[in-house]
N, C-alpha and C positions, 0 to 999 in steps of 0.2 A: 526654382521656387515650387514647381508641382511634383518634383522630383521630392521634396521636403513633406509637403502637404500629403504626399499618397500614405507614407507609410502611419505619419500621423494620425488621420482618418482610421487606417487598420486599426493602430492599437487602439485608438476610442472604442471604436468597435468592437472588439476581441474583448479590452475590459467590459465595456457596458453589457455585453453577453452573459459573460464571467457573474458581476453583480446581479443582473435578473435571477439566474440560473440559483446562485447562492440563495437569495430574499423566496422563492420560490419553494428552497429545500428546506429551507429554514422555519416557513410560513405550516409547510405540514409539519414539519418536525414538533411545531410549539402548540399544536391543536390539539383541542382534550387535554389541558394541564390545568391542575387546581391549584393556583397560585396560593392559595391559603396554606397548603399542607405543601407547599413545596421545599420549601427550608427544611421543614425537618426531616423531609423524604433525602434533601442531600445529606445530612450532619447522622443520620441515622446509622452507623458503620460501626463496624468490628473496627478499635482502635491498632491493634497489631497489624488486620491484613491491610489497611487502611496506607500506614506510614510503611509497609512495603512496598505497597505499589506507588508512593509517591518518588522514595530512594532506589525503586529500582524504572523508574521510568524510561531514564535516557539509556538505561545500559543494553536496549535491542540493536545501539552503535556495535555495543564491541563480537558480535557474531557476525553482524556483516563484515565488518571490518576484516575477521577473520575471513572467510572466505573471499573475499577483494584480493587480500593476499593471496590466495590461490591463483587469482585470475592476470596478476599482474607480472610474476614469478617468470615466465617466458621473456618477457623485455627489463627485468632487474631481479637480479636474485638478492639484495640485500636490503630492499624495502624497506624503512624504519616505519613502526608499527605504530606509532604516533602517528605520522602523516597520513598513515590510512586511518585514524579514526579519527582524525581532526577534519578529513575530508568527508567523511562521512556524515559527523558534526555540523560543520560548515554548509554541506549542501542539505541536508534536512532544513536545517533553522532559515535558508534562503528560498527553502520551498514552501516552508509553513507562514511564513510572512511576506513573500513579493509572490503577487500571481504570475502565472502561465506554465509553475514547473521550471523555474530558470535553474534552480539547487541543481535538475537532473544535471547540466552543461555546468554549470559554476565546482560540484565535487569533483571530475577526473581534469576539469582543466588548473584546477589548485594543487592536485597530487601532479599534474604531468611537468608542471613549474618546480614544483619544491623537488622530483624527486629526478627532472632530468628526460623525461620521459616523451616518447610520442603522445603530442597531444590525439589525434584520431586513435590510435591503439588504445588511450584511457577513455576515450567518447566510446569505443568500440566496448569496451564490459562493461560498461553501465548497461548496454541493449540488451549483453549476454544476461546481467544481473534479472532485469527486469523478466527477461522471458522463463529464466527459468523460478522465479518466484509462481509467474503462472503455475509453469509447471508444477513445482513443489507442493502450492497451496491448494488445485486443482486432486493431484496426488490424494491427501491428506482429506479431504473432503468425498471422492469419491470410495477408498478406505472406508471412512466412516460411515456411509451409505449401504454400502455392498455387507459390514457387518451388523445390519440391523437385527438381526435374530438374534444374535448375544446379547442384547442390551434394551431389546424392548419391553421388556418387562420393569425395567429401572427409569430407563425416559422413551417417552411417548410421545409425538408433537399427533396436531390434528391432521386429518388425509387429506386434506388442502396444501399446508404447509411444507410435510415429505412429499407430496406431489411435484411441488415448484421444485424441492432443493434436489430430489431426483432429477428431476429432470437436468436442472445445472448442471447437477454433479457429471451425466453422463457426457452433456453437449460440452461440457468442460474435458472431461476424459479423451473426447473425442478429439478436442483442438489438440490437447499434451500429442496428441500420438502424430496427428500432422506437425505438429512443433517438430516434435523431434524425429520422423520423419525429413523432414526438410533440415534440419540440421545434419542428421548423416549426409543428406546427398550433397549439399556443401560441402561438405569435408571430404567426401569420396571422389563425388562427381561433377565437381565445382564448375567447369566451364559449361557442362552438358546444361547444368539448373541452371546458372544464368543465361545459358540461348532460351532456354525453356521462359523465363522468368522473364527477358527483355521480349519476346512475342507475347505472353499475357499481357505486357505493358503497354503495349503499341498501341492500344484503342486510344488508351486513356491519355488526360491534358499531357501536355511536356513536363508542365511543372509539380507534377503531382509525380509523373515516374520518376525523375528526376532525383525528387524526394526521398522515393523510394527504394530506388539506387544506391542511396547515397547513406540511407541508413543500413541494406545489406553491406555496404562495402564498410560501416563501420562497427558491422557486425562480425566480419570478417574477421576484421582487427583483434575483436575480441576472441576469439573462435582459437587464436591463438595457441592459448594453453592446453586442446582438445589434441593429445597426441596420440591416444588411445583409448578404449570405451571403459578401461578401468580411471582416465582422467575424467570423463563425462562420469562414472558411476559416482567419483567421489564429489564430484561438485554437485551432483544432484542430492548427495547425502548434507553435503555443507548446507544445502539451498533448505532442505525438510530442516537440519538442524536451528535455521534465521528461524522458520516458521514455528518449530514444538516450541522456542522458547517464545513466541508471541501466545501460542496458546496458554502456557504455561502465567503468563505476564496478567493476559485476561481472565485467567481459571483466580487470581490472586484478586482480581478486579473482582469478580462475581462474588468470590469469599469474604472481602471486604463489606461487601451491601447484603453480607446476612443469607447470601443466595446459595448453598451447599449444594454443588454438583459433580457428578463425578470428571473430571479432568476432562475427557477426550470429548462431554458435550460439550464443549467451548469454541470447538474445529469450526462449525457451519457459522458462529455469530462471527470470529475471526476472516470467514473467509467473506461474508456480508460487512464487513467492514472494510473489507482491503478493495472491495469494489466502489464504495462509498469513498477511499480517501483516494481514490486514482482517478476523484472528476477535480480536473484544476481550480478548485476555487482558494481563495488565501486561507492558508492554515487551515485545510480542510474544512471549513464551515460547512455547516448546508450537508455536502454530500456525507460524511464521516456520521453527520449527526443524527440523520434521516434516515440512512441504511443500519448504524445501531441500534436507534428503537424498536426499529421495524423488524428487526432480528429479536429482538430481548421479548419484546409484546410478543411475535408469531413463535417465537421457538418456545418463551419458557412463562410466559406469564399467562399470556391468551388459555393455555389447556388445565388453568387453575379454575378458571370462571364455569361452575357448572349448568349443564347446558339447558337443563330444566328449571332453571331459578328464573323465577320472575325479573322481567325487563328492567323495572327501576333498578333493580337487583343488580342484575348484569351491569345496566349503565355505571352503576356507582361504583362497580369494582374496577369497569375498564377503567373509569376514571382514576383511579386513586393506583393503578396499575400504569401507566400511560404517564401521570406525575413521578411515579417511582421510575419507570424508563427513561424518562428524559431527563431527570435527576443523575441516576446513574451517569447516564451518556455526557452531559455537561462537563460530570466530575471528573471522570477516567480524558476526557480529549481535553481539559485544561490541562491537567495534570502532564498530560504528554506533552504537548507545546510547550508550556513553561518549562519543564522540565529537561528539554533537547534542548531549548534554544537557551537556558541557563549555559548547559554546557559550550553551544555554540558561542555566545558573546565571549566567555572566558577564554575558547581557543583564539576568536579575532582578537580581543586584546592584546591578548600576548605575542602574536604575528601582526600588528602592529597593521589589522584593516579594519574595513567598516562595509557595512551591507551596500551605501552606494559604491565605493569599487567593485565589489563582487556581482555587482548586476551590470555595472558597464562592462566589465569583463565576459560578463554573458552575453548581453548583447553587442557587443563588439563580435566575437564570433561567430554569432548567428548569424549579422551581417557578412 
């Protein structure tokens, strides 16, 4: 019976965290909004770039999906390309809608079923996936930093603003190179880093190395397809090409709300949002929503407000600037959710499941 009750308690707990956390991100998100002018601040849109970004919502599947295939090719070379984007599908729409991130386990263990496959070798590239997204998007960000001299004449942000994202950018750049850093010496030196890696671990609880183990060893799995640094070069290409089209997707979003910018300023709010949708809350609430304004207000709205205008002045603009943020923001992360997870219900219909098998199936595993 306490054996029942313990992990019960956890997940209470884990969710009731989960929800604070949300109501918390959500509570700033919704401050300074002039609910008078809100409507029209949503409905205000370019009708063309508008119903592009509604039709082209869900299609950030079919790049990954692409590159999945890269990563899969080593334990099946004949992959049907369906199953990699219905997996894709599938686990999206189980992570925008059940908390904790279960989509991440619920996608490679639906492809490892349909397509025959080791299940820990399909858990194993989802790790490879995620890190090297850092990677790529970290990439693309400090890129766009390092070429401020070309471009500062066209956009501007305030020396607060490029302060913080500098700063990222570098302490990001930094990580990319210990990333892949430690990825070579895996593949090179693999038993030397793991003596290396189980003495770091030795301080710490059992259950936390354990953990940690457990996810290099299904890192490993992934690591698979890395048979030479022209395999690493092209996956890291595949990884920038998920990301130009997110930029691309939100450069359509910005066009849409009237906001005309040049392309490549879209990199830093893109990479402020992939930070924002990587805090577990359901269907990013909160974190997606918070970290978009706060990107849209500090990168492109904030350096409209001139800085000698009288205070009531100021006030009334950040307001009605702060309404058109969270506006925007609302619009573009319905439009994504509904959007994937249209697709998502379509794929489980036709394979003949439903969201609670896909979450016993996650957590069955996890167990």
């Amino acid at each position: 019976m306490n054996g029942l009750k313990s992990p019960m308690k956890k997940n209470i707990l884990r969710y009731g965290l989960i929800l604070i956390l949300t109501a918390v991100l959500l509570f700033f998100f919704f401050r300074s909004v002039d609910w008078d002018s809100f409507f029209a601040s949503v409905t205000n849109v370019n009708v063309f770039f508008f119903a592009l970004m509604v039709v082209l919502g869900p299609f950030h599947i079919i790049p990954r999906a692409l590159r999945w295939r890269y990563l899969i090719l080593p334990e099946k070379k004949d992959v049907k390309f369906y199953n990699l984007v219905a997996g894709q599908a599938i686990g999206f729409t189980v992570t925008l809608i059940l908390p904790g991130r279960l989509g991440e386990i619920v996608k490679p263990l639906y492809l490892a079923r349909k397509e025959k496959i080791s299940e820990g070798f399909a858990l194993g590239t989802v790790v490879v996936e995620r890190i090297f997204d850092i990677i790529a998007m970290v990439f693309l960000l400090a890129a766009f930093l390092l070429a401020r001299p070309l471009y500062v004449s066209q956009f501007s942000v305030s020396v607060e603003a490029y302060s913080w994202l500098f700063k990222l950018g570098m302490l990001g750049l930094a990580l990319d190179i210990v990333i892949i850093g430690f990825v070579l010496c895996l593949h090179f030196f693999r038993e030397a880093t793991l003596r290396i890696l189980n003495a770091v671990l030795k301080p710490f609880p059992a259950k936390f190395s354990s953990k940690v183990r457990s996810l290099i060893e299904e890192f490993l799995q992934g690591l698979r397809f890395f048979r030479s640094f022209f395999d690493l070069a092209r996956f890291f290409l595949l990884s920038l090409l998920v990301w130009a089209s997110m930029v691309v997707y939100y450069w359509f979003f910005f066009l849409a709300y009237r906001e005309v910018l040049p392309v490549y300023t879209v990199i830093p709010y893109v990479f402020a949002t992939m930070i924002g949708a990587a805090i577990p809350t359901p269907g990013m609430a909160g974190g997606f929503d918070f970290f978009s304004k706060k990107a849209i207000m500090s990168l492109y709205f904030s350096p409209r407000i001139p800085a000698d205008a009288p205070s009531a002045v100021r006030l009334a603009m950040e307001r009605d600037l702060s309404t058109k943020a969270t506006a925007m923001t609302l619009a573009v992360h319905a439009i994504q959710v509904v959007m994937t997870c249209l697709v998502g219900f379509v794929i489980l219909w036709k394979e003949g499941l439903s969201l609670l098998k896909l979450k016993k199936m996650g957590e069955e595993f996890q167990e």
